[in-house]
C-alpha positions as CSV (number, residue, x, y, z in Angstrom):
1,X,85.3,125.6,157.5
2,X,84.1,125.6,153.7
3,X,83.6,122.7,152.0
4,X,84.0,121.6,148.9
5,X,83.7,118.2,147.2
6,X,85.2,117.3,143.5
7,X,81.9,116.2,141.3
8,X,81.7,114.1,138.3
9,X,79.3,115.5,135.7
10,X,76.3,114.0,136.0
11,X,76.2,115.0,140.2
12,X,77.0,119.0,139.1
13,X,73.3,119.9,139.9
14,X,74.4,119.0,143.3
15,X,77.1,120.9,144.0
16,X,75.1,124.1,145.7
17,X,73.5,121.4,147.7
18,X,77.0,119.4,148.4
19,X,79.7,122.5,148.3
20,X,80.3,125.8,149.9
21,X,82.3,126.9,147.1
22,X,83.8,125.3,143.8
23,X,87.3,123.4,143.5
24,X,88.6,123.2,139.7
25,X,90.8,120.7,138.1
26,X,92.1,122.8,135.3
27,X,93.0,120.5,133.2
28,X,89.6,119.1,132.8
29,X,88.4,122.7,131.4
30,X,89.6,121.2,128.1
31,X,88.8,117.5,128.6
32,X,84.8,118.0,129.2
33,X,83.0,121.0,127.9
34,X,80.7,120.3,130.2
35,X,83.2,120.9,133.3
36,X,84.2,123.9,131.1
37,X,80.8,125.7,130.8
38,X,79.7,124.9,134.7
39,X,82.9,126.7,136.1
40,X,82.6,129.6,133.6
41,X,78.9,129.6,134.8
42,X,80.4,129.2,138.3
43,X,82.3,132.4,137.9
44,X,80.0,134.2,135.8
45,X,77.3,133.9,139.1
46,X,80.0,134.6,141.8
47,X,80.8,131.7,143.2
48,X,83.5,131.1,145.4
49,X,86.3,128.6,143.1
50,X,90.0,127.3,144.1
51,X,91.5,126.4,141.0
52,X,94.7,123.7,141.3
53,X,97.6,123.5,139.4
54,X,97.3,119.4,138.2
55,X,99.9,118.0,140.8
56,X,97.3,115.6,142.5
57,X,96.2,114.1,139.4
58,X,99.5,114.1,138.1
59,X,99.0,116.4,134.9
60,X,101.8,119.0,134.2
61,X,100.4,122.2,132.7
62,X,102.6,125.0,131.0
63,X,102.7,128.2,133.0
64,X,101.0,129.7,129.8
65,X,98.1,127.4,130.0
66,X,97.8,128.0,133.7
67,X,98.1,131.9,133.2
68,X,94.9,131.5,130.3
69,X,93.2,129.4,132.5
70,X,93.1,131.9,135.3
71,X,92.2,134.9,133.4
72,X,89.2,132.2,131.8
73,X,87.7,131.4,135.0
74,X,89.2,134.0,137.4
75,X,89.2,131.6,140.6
76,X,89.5,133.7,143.8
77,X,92.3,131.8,144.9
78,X,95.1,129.9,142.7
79,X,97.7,127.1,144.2
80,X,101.0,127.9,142.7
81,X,102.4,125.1,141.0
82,X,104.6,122.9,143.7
83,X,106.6,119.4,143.7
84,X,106.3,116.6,146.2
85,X,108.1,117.1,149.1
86,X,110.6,119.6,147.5
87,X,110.6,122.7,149.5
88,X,113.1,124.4,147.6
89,X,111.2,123.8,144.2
90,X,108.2,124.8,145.8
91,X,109.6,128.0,147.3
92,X,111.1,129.0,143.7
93,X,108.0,128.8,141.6
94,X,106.3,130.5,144.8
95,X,109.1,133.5,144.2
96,X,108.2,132.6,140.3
97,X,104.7,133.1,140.3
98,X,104.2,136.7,142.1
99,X,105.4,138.2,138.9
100,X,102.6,137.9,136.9
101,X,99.6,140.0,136.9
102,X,96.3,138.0,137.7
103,X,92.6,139.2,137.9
104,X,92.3,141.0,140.9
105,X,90.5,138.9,142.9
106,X,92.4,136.1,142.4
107,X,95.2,135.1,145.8
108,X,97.9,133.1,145.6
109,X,98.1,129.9,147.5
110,X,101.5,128.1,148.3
111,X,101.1,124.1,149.2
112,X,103.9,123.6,152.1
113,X,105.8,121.2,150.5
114,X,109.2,119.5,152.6
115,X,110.9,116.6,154.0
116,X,110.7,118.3,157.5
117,X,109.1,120.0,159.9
118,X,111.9,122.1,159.9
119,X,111.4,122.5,156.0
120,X,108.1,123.5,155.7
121,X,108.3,125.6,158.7
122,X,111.2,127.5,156.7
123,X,109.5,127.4,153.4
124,X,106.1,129.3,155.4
125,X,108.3,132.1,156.4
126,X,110.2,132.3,152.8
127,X,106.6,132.6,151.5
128,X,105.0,135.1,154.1
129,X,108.7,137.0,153.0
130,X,107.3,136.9,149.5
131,X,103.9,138.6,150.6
132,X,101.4,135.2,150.9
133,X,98.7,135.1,152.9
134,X,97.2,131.9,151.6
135,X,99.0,128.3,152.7
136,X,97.5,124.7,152.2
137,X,98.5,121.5,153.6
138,X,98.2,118.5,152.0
139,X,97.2,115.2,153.2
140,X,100.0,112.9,152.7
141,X,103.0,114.4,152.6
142,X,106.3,111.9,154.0
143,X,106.9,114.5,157.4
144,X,103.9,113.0,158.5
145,X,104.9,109.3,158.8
146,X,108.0,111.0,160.7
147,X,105.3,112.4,163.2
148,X,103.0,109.3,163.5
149,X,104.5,105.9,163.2
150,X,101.6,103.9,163.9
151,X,101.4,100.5,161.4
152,X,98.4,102.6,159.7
153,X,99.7,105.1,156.8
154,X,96.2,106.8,156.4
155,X,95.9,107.1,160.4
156,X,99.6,108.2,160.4
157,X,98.8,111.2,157.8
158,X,95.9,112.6,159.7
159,X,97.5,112.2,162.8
160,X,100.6,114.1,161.4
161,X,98.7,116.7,159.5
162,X,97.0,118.0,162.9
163,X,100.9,117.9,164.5
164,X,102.2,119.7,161.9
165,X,99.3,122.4,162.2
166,X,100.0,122.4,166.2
167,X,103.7,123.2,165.3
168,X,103.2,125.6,163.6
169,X,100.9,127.3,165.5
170,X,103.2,126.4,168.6
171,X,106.0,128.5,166.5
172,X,103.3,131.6,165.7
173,X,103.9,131.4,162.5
174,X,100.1,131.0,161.0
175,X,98.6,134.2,161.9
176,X,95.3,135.2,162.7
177,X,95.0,137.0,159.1
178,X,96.5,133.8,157.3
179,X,93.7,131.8,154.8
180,X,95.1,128.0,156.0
181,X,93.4,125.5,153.0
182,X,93.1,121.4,153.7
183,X,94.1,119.7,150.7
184,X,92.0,116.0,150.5
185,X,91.1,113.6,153.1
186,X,93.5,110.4,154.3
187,X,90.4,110.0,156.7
188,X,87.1,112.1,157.2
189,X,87.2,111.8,161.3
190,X,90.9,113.7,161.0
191,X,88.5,117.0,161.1
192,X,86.5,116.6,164.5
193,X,89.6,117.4,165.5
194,X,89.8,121.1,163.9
195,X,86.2,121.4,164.5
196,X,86.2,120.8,168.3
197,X,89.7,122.2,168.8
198,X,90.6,124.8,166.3
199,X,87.4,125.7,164.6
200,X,88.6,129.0,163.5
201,X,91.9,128.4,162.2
202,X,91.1,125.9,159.0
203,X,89.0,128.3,156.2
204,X,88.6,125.6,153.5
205,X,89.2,121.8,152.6
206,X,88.8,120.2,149.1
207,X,88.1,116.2,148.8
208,X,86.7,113.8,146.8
209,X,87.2,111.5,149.7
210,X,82.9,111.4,150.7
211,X,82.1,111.1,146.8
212,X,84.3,108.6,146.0
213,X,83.6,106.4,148.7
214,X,79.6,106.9,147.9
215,X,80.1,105.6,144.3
216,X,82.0,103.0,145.5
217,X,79.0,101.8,147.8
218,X,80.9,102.6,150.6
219,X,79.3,104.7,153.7
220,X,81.3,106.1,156.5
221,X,80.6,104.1,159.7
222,X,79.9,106.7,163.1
223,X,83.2,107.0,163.5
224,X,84.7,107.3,159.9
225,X,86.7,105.2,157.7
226,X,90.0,103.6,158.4
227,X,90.5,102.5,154.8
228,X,90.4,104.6,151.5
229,X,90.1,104.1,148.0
230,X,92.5,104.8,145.3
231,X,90.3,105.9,142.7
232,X,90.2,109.7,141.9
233,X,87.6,111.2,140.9
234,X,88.1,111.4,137.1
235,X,87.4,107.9,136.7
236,X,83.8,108.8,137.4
237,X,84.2,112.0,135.6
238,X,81.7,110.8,132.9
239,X,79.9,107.7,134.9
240,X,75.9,108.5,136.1
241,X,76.0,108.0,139.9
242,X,72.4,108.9,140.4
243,X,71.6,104.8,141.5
244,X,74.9,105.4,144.3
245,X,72.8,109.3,145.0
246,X,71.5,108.1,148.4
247,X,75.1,106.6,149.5
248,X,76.9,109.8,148.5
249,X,74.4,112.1,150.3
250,X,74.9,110.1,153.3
251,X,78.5,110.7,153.4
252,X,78.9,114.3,152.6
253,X,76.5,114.8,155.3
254,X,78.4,113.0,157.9
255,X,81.7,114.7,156.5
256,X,80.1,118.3,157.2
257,X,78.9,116.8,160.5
258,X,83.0,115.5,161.2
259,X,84.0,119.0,160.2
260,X,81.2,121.4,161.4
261,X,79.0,120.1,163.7
């Protein structure tokens, strides 16, 4: 499973050290020229990169502004633009999006999106119709508390996240050629489960969830963290963490220890 963990600026001489590969909020290309030239770099020396569409952090980019981005950085994979929980808005800018031509190396990705198990299992099949071979799951999406109904909301999305994934392999719909990507982190022990169970079937998670929690002062006890922050990472976009360096190291070290070993 590759890693990869959103970084402010001033920890980006980290990130070989931290990531297996590059994650890129797009619309910071324009905010920081500094988050600009590092992915450009990124690219330049062949670096694995996911680029996002914005949803997470709530910024709505033009499909223009997407499609210059792209050909700027050409990310290996790109995540369609999708809505919460809407399957059927989800599936149409999936249909939407295989019309354009993209650098060649660059996949599409489609976030399974729905109110239901029964929804997102459709919306996988509409989108392996359309051709995709690359799906992500996010981490809090409202089927979960459906699955898990524990008093916990965090506990309940981890919980349902690995359900949904057992479904769904249950159903043999993810195939053995499929690219399955983990979008963020409710709670870092959710992944000893796809380590010690599934450790083939997960290819990639993104999260901020280790950083975040480091710069907060925060370190994840032996067995995780049943608690997490609401703070994304572009409050600390331009905030030197180097005095919080030993707590962040700590935790993405225990995070790849929950995921790979």
């Amino acid at each position: 499973m590759k890693i990869s963990h959103e970084l402010p600026l001033s920890l980006f001489s980290y990130s070989d050290e931290f990531n297996d590969y590059e994650y890129c909020l797009p619309h910071l290309l324009d905010k920081h020229a500094d988050y600009r030239q590092f992915f450009l770099d990124s690219s330049e020396r062949g670096r694995f990169i996911i680029m996002d569409n914005g949803l997470f952090e709530g910024v709505t980019h033009t499909t223009k502004d997407l499609l210059e981005k792209i050909d700027l950085i050409e990310p290996n994979i790109f995540i369609v633009p999708d809505e919460w929980n809407d399957r059927d808005v989800t599936a149409k800018n999936a249909k939407h999006w295989t019309q354009y031509k993209l650098p060649f190396k660059t996949k599409l990705m489609v976030v399974l999106q729905g109110k239901t198990v029964n929804e997102i299992h459709t919306l996988y099949q509409q989108c392996v119709d359309l051709g995709y071979t690359h799906f992500a799951i996010n981490h809090s999406s409202i089927v979960y508390q459906t699955l898990c109904e524990s008093d916990i909301e965090i506990a309940n999305q981890s919980v349902g996240r690995v359900m949904l994934i057992e479904y769904l392999r249950s159903q043999n719909v993810i195939k053995d050629h499929h690219y399955i990507h983990l979008l963020g982190a409710s709670t870092p022990q959710e992944f000893t489960y796809y380590r010690d169970n599934l450790p083939t079937l997960v290819n990639s998670v993104d999260t901020s969830n280790p950083i975040i929690c480091g710069a907060l002062g925060q370190r994840y006890a032996e067995v995780g963290m049943l608690t997490k922050p609401s703070n994304k990472i572009e409050e600390f976009m331009e905030v030197d963490l180097e005095d919080r360096i030993e707590d962040i190291k700590y935790n993405v070290q225990r995070f790849k220890n929950f995921c790979n070993k």
